[in-house]
C-alpha positions, 0 to 999 in steps of 0.5 A: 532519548537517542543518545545521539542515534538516528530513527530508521523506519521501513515500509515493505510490501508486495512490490516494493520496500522503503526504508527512511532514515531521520535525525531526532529533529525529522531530518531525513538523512537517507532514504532507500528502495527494493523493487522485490516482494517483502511479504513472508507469506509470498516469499519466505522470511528469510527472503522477506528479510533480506529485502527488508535488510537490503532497503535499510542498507541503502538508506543507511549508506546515503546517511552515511551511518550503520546499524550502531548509530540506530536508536529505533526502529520500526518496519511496518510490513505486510505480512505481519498479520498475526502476532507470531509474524511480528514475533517472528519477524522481530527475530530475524531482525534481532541480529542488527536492530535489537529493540526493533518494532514490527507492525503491520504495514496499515499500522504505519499508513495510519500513522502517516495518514492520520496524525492522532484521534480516531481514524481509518485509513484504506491503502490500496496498492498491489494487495490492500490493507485496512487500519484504523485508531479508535478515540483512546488509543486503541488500533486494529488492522484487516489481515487476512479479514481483507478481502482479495483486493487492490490492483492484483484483484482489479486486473483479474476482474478486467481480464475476467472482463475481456475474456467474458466478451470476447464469449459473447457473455457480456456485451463488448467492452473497450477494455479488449482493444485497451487491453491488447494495446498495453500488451502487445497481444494480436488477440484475446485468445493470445492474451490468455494463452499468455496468462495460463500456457504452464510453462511461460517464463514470462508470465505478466502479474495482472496488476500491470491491467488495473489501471487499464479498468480504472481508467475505462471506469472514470471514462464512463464505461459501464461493465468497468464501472461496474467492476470498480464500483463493487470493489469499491463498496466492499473496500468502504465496507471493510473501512467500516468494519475496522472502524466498528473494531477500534471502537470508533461510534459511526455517528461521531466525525472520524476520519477517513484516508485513502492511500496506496498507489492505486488510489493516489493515482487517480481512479475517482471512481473507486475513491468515490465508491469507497467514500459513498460506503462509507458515508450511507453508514457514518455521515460525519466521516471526514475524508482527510489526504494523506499527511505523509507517505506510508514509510513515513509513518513507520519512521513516525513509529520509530520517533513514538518508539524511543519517546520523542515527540513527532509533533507538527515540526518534525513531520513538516521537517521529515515532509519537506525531506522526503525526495520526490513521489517516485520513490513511492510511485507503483512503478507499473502506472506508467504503462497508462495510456502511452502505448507502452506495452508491458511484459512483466509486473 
């Protein structure tokens, strides 16, 4: 029971943090966002905490509740990757939220993607995480098991792909004249003086690149495809590996889900690199959309955590309340194909 009290459930990541607000029925109340690194092992927990801390108050204020009117809560994070993050994290957050959560951030995108029954869900965004439920119950997510992978790795790949190129290592690529558009540099040399000079103040993240690759990749360039590919099978590969920890039998249907930025805008190449993974070892996987954004389902949690029933009326309910899809959009997409050039992550 809430006593009245509201649900909060956050989401934090490598490039942003999503906190939502709901009443017991699933109506959203308030929603918020920090466009700022939330992972511990990149930025500290106390800088992670307050990114966390500062999304909870912008969603909290548009409810127009505070911490007192919380009955759960539930913040679904990267870098709560051992048992002493959540530990850890769950004390710092203590102050305010008591009887807090803490979960691993594929945790909540299990829960959003894939209501109930055994599952794997791949969320690739900036970094990457892999959870899946096995048939009783049972959950288990990649950590540190993961690979370096999503959008950060891919745009090293397509600058590693350019540069080779530009050596004469491997034949030309149209990711160079791409590349140089999005970034405004004069030259490959430019570029990665711009990557590597030590003292630049503005150092771009080579995320804001990816989508440069994965694009050359669906338009049929074989280098790009060939990067994507093998990043893909690998992201299939772990799937199946998560998939073998929650106890899910391979020769049984189970579902699959892709989420995370890079993949829910777009990149059919990769999507089908994962699935075809995937599929050569488990044939009856079934490849399920997403039901909800990721902090929903730590917003799910939050309903699981004080023992209300999130069944299909409330997730329709927290569905139809949730503003449009750029409050979840990795905000460096929109560099694609506009000739924007981009300078910082």
């Amino acid at each position: 029971m809430t006593g009245g009290g509201v649900l909060l459930g956050i989401d934090g990541g490598n490039t942003k943090t999503i906190a939502l607000v709901a009443a017991p029925d699933g109506t959203i109340l308030g929603t918020g966002r920090v466009d700022r690194n939330g992972d511990p092992y990149k930025v500290g927990i106390e800088r992670a905490t307050a990114v966390h801390g500062e999304a909870a108050d912008l969603a909290l204020s548009g409810a127009g509740h505070g911490d007192a009117r919380v009955a759960g809560a539930v913040l679904s994070l990267a870098g709560a990757d051992w048992p002493e993050d959540a530990d850890e994290l769950r004390a710092a957050h203590a102050a305010r939220w008591p009887s807090a959560t803490v979960v691993n951030d594929a945790i909540g995108a299990l829960r959003a993607a894939i209501p109930d029954g055994p599952g794997v869900v791949v969320v690739c965004g900036t970094g990457t995480a892999t959870g899946a439920r096995g048939p009783d119950g049972t959950t288990w997510h990649s950590g540190f098991w993961q690979e370096t992978q999503g959008a950060h790795e891919l745009g090293v790949r397509t600058l590693q792909a350019v540069y080779r190129a530009e050596l004469g290592i491997e034949p030309p690529t149209v990711l160079t004249d791409r590349v140089l558009a999005v970034t405004g540099e004069p030259s490959v040399e430019a570029l990665l003086h711009h990557a590597s000079r030590r003292d630049h103040p503005d150092r771009r993240d080579p995320a804001v690149v990816a989508w440069i690759l994965l694009d050359a990749a669906d338009d049929g360039d074989p280098g790009a495809r060939a990067i994507v590919e093998r990043h893909g099978a690998s992201l299939g590969a772990t799937a199946l590996a998560a998939a073998r920890r929650a106890r899910i039998d391979l020769a049984a249907p189970f579902a699959l889900s892709l989420g995370g930025g890079v993949l829910r805008s777009g990149a059919q190449a990769l999507r089908e690199a994962i699935v075809g993974a995937v599929r050569a070892a488990a044939p009856g996987v079934r490849v399920v959309a997403p039901q909800l954004e990721p902090a929903a389902g730590a917003l799910l949690l939050a309903f699981d955590a004080v023992g209300i029933d999130a069944g299909p009326d409330v997730r329709a309910r927290i569905a139809r309340g949730l503003p449009s899809k750029d409050l979840f959009e990795t905000h460096p997409r929109r560099a694609r194909n506009d000739g924007e050039r981009v300078r910082t992550p």
